[in-house]
N, C-alpha and C positions, 0 to 999 in steps of 0.2 A: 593466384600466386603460388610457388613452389619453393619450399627448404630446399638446396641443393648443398652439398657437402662433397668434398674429394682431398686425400689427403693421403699419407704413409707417415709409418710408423713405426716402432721397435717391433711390432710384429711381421710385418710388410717387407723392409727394408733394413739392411745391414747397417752397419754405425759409417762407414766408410761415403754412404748415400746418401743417409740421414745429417750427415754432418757437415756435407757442401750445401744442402738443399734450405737447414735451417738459416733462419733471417737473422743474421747481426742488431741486435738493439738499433746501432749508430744509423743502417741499412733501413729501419723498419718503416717508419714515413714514407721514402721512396717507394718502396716496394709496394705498398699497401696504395697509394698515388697508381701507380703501374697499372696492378690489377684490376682498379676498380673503372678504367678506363675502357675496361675492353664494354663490348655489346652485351645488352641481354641484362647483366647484374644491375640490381636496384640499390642493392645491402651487400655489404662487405664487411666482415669480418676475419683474419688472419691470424692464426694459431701456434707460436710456431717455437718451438722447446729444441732440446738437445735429442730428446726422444718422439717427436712430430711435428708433421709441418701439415695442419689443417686450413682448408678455406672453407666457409662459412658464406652461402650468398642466399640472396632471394632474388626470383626473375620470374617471370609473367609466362612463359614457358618452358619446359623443363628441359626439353635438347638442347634449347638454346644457353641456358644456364650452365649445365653440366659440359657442355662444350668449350662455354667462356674460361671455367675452371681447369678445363680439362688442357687447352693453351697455355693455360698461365702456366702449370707446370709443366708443359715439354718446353717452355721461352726460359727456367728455370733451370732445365736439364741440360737444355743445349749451350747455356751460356758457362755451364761447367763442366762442359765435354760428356755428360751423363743421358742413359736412356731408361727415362722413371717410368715408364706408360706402365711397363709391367712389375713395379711395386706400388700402384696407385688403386685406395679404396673410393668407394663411392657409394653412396647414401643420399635420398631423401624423402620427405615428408616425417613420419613417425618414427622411419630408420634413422634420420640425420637426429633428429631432437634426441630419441632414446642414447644417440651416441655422445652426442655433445654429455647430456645427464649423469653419465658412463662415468668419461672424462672427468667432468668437474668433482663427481663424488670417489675419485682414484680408483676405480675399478675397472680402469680400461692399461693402468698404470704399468710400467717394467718392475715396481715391489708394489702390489696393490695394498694401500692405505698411504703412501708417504703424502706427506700434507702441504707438500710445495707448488705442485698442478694450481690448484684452486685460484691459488695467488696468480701464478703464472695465464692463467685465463681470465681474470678481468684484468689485467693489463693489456692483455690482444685485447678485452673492448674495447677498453679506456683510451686506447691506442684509436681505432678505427671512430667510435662516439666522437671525442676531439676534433677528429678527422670531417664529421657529419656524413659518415659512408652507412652508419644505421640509420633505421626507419622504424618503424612502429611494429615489422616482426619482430627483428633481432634485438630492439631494446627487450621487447618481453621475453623471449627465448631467452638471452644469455639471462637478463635479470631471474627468472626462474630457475637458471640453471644454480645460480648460485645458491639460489636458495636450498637447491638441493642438494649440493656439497654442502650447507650448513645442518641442514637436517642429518646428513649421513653421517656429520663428526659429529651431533650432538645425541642422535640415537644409538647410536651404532659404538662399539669400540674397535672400529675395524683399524684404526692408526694405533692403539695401544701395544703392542705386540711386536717385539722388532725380529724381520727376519730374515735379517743379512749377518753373519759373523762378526762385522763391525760392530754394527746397530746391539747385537748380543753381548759382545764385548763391553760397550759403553752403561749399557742398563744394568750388567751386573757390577759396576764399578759403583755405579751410585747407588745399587744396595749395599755395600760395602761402607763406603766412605758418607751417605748419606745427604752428605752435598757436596759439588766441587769448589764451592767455593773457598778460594785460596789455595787449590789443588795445582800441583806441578804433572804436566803429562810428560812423558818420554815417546817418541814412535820408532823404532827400530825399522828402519826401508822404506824404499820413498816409491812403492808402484800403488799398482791398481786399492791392493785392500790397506794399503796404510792409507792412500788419500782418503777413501772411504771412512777409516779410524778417523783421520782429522775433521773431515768435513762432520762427525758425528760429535769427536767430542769438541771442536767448536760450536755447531748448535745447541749442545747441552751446556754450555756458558764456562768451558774450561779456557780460560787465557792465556795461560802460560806455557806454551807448547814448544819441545825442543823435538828437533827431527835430526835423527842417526844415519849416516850412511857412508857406503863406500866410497860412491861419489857424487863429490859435493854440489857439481853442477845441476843438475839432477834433482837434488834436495830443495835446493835454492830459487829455481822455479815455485815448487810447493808451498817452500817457505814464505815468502810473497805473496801467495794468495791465501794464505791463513796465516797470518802475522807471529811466526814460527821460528824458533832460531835454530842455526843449520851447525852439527859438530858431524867431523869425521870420527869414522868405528874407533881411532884412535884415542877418544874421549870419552869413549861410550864409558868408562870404568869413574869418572867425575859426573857424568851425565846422570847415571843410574843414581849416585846417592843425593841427588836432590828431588827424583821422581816419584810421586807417590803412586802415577798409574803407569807402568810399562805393556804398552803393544809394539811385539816382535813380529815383523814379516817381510826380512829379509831373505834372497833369495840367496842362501850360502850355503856349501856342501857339509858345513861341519857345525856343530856348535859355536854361538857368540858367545852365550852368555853359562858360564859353570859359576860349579855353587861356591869355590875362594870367591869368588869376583862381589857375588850378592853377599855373603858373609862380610868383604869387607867394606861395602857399600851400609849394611843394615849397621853394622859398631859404628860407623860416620853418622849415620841416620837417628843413631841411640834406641834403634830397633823400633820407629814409627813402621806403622801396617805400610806395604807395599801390594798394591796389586799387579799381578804380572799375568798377559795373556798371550800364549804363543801361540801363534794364527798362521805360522810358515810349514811350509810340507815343502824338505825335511825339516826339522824342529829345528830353533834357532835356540832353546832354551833348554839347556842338560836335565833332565826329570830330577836328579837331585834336588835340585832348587827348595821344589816344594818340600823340604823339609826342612828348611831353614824358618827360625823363629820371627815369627808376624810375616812369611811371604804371603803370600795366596795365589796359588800357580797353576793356571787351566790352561789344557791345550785346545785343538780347532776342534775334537773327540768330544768335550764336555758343551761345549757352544753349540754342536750342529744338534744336540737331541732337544736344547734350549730351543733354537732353529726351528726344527721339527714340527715341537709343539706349538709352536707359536703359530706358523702356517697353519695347520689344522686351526687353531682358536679365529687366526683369521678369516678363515674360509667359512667359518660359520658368521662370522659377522656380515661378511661379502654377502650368503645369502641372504641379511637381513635388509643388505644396502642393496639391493637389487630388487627384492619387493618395493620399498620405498621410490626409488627410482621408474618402476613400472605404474605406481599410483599416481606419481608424479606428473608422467608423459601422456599418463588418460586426461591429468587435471586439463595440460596444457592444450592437448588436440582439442579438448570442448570448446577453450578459449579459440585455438584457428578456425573451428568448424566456423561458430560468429560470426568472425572475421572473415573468413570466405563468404558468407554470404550478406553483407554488408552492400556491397554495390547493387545487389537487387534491392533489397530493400529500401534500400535510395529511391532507385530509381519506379519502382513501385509507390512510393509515397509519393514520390514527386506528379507521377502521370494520374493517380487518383484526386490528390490537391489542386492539380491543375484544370482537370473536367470540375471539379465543384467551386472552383472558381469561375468558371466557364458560365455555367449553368447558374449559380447564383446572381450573375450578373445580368443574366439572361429572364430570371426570375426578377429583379430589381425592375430592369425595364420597362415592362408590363405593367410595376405595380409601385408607378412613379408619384402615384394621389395617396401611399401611406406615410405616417408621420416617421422624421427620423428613428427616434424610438423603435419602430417596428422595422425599419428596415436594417439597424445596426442587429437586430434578431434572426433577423435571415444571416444577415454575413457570418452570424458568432456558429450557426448550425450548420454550415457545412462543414468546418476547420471540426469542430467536434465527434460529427456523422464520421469524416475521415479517420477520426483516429480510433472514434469505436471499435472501427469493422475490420481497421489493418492490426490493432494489439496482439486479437489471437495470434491471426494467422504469422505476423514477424516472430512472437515469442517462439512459437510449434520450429519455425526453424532455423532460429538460433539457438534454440535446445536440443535439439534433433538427437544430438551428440555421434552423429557419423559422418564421416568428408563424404562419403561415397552417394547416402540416403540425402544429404543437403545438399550437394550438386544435381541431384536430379529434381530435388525441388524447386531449386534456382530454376532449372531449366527450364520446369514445366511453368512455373510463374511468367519466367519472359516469354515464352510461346504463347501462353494464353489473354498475356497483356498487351500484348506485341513491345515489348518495353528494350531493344535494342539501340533502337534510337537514344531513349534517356538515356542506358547504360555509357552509350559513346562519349555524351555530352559530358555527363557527371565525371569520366575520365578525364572529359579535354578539359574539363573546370579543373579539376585536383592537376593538373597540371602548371597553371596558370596560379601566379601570384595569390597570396590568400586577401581576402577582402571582402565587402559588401556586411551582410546582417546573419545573426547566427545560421539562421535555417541555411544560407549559403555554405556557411562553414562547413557544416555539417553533411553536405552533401560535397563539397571536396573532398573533405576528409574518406568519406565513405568510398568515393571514386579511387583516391588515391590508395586503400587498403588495398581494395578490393584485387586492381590490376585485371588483368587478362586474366584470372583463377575461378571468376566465383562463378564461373564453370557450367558443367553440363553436362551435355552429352561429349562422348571421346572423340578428339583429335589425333591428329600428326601427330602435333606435338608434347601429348600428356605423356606420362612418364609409366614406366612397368609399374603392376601392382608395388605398391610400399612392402619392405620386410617384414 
């Protein structure tokens, strides 16, 4: 079996590409039906955010796989007039897992630590699981991945630190005020870094949010998706004195706000502390300001060295979440290696089990004047002799701990056992309805792991060395 991965990204791909290509929620069933349709994919799982659109399969050959994938989104492309091939990444085996791991633990992220990804990735399982398009790879791969986004937020402070001028805005508001709750925010302009402001201090549990602008239309969009109420600049001098947190970033040639204004906003206020952050280039906030009694008035100057540092502090957590994640993707390839060679060892048990059944029978025959007793003796020592003499050798490589060193041992096991034949079998079983008596099961199961993977010598169709 083969990881196969293909996808774009904010790194890949501009927002203009990325934003027709991502899957609509409403969209997401269908889509995910679509894909999982084509040839080759076993396991499907779809990823697909404002900033990527990743597929996630498993197939039995790796062209075939990465081919399946690689359809899906030009069927994707062309249905939105788009030509993706050349913002499309691709990965797999240790490369797909380490990326997935990346991912979940935000360090593959557009602000690496924000803590929304994680969520947004067991929903593409939970979405696909539902579905029944996993299998016993990708429940363990995503299920580990998660685990290693948890390990990363709980080792790590790599999401403490905010380091966007929003995100810096909001965290120094709540060293101020200490909690928002029952706080009134103000937003002065309704683009790119005020929605950013909203969207921060909504998730920091500020409820009361009035958004300022010149025009209202515009506002009112915003205002709707963060339950926001909308005043023209025309109010803005009513607005200000009920505000305890003012963010300015509107985009206006002249000053909005002069210090008559806040002076007579704060005698309204009875001079309760105001924090005010001007975050617009040109400044929307006359530097006076901050000398009026209880403001506290920072422009986009005192925030980006806040910024700054923060990045740095990040980056050092990043390296510690990225150790983590490299221990992580060793843990799990031990666990595929197993699994890769799983259908041999079926089918090696099975062809050994079956000559000492052969053979015990064979011995029974002969020695048909012994009392029951003695003959339930023979039957119990071969199933025994069996499993003596295979323990080592299954354990030696199922721990092997290399895809590379345990496919050539697979190999050499079926050459030397001529065990192709069971291999086939134990396939078309894992195929076929589950049923009969454990030992059956279990050799479905094994077939079914297994797949066309548990490999060999090279083919056609195996795939370039791994990253």
């Amino acid at each position: 079996m083969h990881i196969v991965l293909a996808g774009l990204s904010h790194k890949t791909a501009p927002i203009d590409v990325r934003e027709q290509i991502a899957i609509a929620p409403a969209d997401y069933q269908r889509a995910l039906n679509e894909i999982a349709r084509r040839p080759a994919l076993r396991e499907l799982v779809v990823v697909s955010t404002c900033n990527r659109t990743e597929l996630y399969g498993v197939a039995d050959a790796y062209h075939a796989g990465t081919d399946s994938l690689d359809a899906a989104f030009a069927d994707m492309g062309r249905q939105r007039g788009l030509a993706v091939e050349g913002h499309l990444y691709r990965r797999h085996g240790a490369a797909a897992v380490r990326h997935l791991f990346r991912v979940a633990a935000s360090l593959d992220s557009l602000v690496v630590g924000e803590p929304q990804i994680l969520g947004q990735v067991k929903e593409a399982y939970r979405a696909a699981a539902d579905s029944s398009l996993t299998g016993v790879a990708l429940d363990r791969l995503f299920a580990h991945a998660f685990e290693v986004g948890k390990r990363v937020r709980t080792e790590t402070a790599i999401g403490s630190y905010a380091v966007s001028v929003p995100s810096a805005a909001v965290d120094l508001a709540r060293k101020i005020f200490g909690s928002f709750s029952g706080r009134r925010a103000l937003v002065i302009g309704a683009g790119e870094m005020a929605e950013l402001t909203l969207r921060h201090l909504h998730e920091s549990g500020v409820e009361r949010v009035t958004i300022a602008n010149r025009t209202r239309a515009t506002a009112e969009a915003m205002g709707r998706e963060f339950a926001a109420a909308v005043v023209g600049l025309d109010d803005l001098p009513a607005a200000l004195a009920q505000a305890d947190i003012v963010v300015a970033s509107a985009g206006a040639p002249d000053y909005l706000l002069r210090r008559p204004q806040v002076e007579a906003a704060m005698k309204e206020r009875r001079n309760r502390p105001v924090f005010l952050i001007d975050i617009a280039v040109p400044r929307n906030v006359e530097p006076a300001v901050g000398q009026v009694y209880n403001v506290f008035l920072y422009s986009v100057d005192d925030l980006e060295k806040v910024v700054e540092d923060n990045r740095e502090r990040r980056g050092k957590e990043a390296e510690r979440a990225e150790q983590i994640v490299e221990q992580e993707v060793e843990r799990f390839l031990k666990w595929w290696v197993g699994l890769e060679a799983v259908p041999t060892i079926v089918a090696l048990r099975e062809k050994i089990e079956q000559l000492s059944v052969e053979e015990s029978q064979r011995l029974l025959a002969r020695l048909s004047h012994l009392p029951e007793r003695d003959r339930k003796l023979i039957e119990q020592f071969g199933p025994q002799l069996v499993h003596k003499i295979l323990h080592l050798p299954t354990a030696q490589i199922r721990n092997v701990g290399d895809a590379e060193r345990c496919a050539q041992l697979a190999s050499s096991l079926r050459f030397l056992f001529r065990l192709d034949d069971v291999t086939h079998a134990g396939r078309r079983a894992a195929r076929e309805p589950a049923g009969g008596d454990a030992a059956g099961g279990g050799a479905n199961e094994g077939g079914a792991a297994g797949g066309g993977a548990a490999g060999g010598s090279a083919r056609a169709g195996d795939p370039p060395p791994a990253e």
